[in-house]
N, C-alpha and C positions, 0 to 999 in steps of 0.2 A: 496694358501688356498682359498677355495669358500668363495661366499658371503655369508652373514649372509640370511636365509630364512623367512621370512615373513611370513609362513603357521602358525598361532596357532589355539589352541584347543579355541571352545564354552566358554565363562564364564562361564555357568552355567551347575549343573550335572556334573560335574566336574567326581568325584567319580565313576559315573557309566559307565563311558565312559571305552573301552576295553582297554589291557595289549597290545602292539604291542611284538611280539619275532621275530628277523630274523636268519636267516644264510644262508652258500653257499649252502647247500639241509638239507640233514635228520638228520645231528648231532644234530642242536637244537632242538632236540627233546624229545632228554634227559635230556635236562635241561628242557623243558616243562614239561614233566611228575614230575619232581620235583617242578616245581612253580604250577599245580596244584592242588598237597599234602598241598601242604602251603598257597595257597590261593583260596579254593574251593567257594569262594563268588566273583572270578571273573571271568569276559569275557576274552578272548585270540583272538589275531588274530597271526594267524603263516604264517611266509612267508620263504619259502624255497627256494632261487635264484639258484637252479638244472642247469638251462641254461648255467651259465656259473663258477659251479662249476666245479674244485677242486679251491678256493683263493688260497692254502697255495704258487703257481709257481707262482704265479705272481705279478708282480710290486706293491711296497709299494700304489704308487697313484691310480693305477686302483684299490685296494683293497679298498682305502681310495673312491674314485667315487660310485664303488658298493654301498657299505656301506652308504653315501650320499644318493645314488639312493632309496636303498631296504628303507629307512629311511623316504625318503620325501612323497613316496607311501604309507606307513603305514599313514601317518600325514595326509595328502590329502584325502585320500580315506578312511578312516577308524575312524579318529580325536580319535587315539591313545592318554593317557595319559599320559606313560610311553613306553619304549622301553628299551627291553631286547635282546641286544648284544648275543646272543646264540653262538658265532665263536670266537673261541680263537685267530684265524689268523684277522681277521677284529677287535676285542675289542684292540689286543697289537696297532695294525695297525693305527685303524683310529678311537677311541676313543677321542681323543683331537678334530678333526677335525668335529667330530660329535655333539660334545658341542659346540661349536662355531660356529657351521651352523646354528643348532638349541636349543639357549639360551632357551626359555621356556620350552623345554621338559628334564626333567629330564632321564639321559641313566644310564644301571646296565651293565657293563659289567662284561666278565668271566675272570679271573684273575685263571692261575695254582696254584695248592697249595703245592706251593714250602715251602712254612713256616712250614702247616700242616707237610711236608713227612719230614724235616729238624729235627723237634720235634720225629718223629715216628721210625726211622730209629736207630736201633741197631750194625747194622755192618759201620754205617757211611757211605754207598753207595747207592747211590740214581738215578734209571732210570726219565728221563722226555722224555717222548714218545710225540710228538707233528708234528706238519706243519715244515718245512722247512720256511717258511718265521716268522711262530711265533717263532721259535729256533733264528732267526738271530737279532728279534728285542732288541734293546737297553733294551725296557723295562723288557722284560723275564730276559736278563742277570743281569739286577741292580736286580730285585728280590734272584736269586741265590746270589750274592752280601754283598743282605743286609743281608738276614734270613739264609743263607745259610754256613755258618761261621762253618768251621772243618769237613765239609761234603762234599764227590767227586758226582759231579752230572755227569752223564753220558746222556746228550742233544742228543737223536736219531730222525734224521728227518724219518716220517713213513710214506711217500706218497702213496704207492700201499693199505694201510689199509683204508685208505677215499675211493679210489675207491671199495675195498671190501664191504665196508654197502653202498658207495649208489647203489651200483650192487643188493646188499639184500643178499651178501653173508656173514651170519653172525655166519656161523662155517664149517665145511670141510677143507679138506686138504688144498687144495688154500689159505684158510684164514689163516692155524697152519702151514702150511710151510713160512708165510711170516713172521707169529708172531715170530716162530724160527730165522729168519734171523736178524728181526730189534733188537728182545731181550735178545735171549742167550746171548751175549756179555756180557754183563755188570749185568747180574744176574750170570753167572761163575765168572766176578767180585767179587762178594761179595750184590749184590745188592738188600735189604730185601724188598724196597717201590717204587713200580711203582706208577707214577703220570700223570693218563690222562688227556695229555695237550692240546686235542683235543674231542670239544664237538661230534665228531664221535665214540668215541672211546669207551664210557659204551654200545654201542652198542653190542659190539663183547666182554662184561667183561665177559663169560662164558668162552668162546676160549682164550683170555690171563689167566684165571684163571688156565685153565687145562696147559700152556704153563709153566707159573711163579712157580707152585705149590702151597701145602696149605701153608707156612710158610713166602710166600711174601705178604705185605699187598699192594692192590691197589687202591687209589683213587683220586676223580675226584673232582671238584667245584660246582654240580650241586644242594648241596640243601644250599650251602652257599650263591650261588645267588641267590635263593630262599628266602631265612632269610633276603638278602641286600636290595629284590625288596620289603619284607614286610615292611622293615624300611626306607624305602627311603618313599611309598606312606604313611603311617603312619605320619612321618614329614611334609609331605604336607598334611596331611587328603584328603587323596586321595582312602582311602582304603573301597571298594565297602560293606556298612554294611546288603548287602542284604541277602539271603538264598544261603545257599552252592548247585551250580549245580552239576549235575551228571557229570561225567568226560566227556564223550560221549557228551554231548551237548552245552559245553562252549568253546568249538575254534572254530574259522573259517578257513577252511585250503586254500591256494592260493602256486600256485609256478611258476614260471618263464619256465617252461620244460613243461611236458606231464603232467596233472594232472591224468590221468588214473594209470599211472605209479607209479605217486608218492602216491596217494593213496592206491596202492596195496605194494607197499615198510611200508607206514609211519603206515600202519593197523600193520604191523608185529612187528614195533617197542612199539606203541601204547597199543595194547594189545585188541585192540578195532575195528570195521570197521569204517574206514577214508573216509570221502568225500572231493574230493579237485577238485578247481578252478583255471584258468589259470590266471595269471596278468601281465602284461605288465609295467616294470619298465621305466626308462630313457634312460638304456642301454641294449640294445641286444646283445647276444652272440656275437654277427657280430661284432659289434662295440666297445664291452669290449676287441675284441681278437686285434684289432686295435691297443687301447689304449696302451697294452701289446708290440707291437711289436714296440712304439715312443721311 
């Protein structure tokens, strides 16, 4: 386990100081647009590690590093107040590891809402669409475990769907032939509640919609972490009492890849034109792919 880090925030101003959000590229995004909604009185800095996304293939520790990495950068460069876990594969992952790195900063991670679909679910079958590495974590499984009791959950790891949004393909055949593949299963099951167990994944909720039909219901974590990051700065009084910005001007966007690129992707998700910035984390592709092969 890493050392404890020593980077803390300013005493003072506390409050006004930015939201940090990360993830492996464009999924957190969607949970951005929902902490937005819920807290238009704050700053955002968003970091999208595209470089050496997809997390879900790779090692428990390199995910847990990343996640360190994307984390210290926010802290460092940015004197982040809060940090928002935007990756379901990083939050199962290396959530412990990120409290214990970094004790002063308060983290929200995305948690699937296995309880939610557990309560919603009529025919008792329930799809969890997620990363391969979030499906294999201990944590995911005790979740189904606890809340999950007289209900068949049907765990699809959906990796070629990550690369469809951060491709920016986010409907066409390519996308609804994959959706067929990873979902028919377990909706000819019986399966009334898909659960986006991947912050990629309300990306393309048009394209699973028209896949699942009107009579399945699907949902995702994103405005629950939303509600958890209000009540987390709330207990700390940490919650910025100033005038609600325009959506369009309270993030900062940075990513670890092409910022051209992602800019042109993260406008499409956004709803807005995105300007983004390169940042240079701890680990480079080169040397996370390294890590990967120890």
């Amino acid at each position: 386990m890493s050392e404890k880090n020593s980077i803390t925030l300013p005493p003072s101003n506390l409050s006004q100081a930015p939201i940090g959000v990360f993830d492996s590229g464009f999924g957190g995004l969607t949970v951005l647009k929902d902490l937005q909604r819920e807290l238009p009185q704050e700053q955002f800095i968003y970091f999208g590690d595209d470089a050496n996304c997809p997390y879900g293939p790779r090692l428990e520790e390199e995910v847990r590093q990343l996640a360190i990495a994307a984390s210290a950068w926010l802290i460092a460069e940015h004197q982040v107040k809060l940090i928002v876990v935007a990756c379901n594969t990083a939050s199962v992952t290396a959530r412990n590891a990120l409290r214990e790195t970094f004790p002063d900063i308060p983290f929200v991670v995305v948690v699937p809402a296995v309880k939610v679909a557990a309560t919603l679910t009529q025919t008792k079958v329930v799809t969890l669409a997620a990363t391969a590495r979030a499906i294999q974590d201990r944590f995911t499984n005790q979740l189904i475990s606890d809340f999950g009791a007289g209900v068949t959950f049907h765990s699809v790891a959906c990796p070629d769907l990550v690369t469809l949004v951060e491709a920016g393909k986010f409907s066409g055949l390519e996308t609804e032939t994959a959706l067929e593949t990873y979902l028919r299963p377990s909706l000819n099951a019986g399966s009334d509640v898909i659960v986006l167990g991947c912050t990629h994944f309300p990306a393309i909720r048009s394209a699973i919609e028209k896949i699942a039909g009107p009579h399945t219901q699907i949902i995702d974590s994103g405005a629950a972490v939303a509600r958890q990051t209000r009540a987390v700065l709330s207990q700390r009084s940490l919650l910025n009492d100033g005038p609600s910005l325009p959506k369009e001007h309270n993030v900062d966007y940075w990513t670890s890849g092409d910022p051209v690129r992602f800019a042109h992707i993260a406008s499409q998700i956004m709803d807005y034109s995105v300007t983004a910035r390169h940042a240079e984390t701890q680990f480079s592709q080169s040397e996370s792919t390294e890590i990967q092969a120890l």
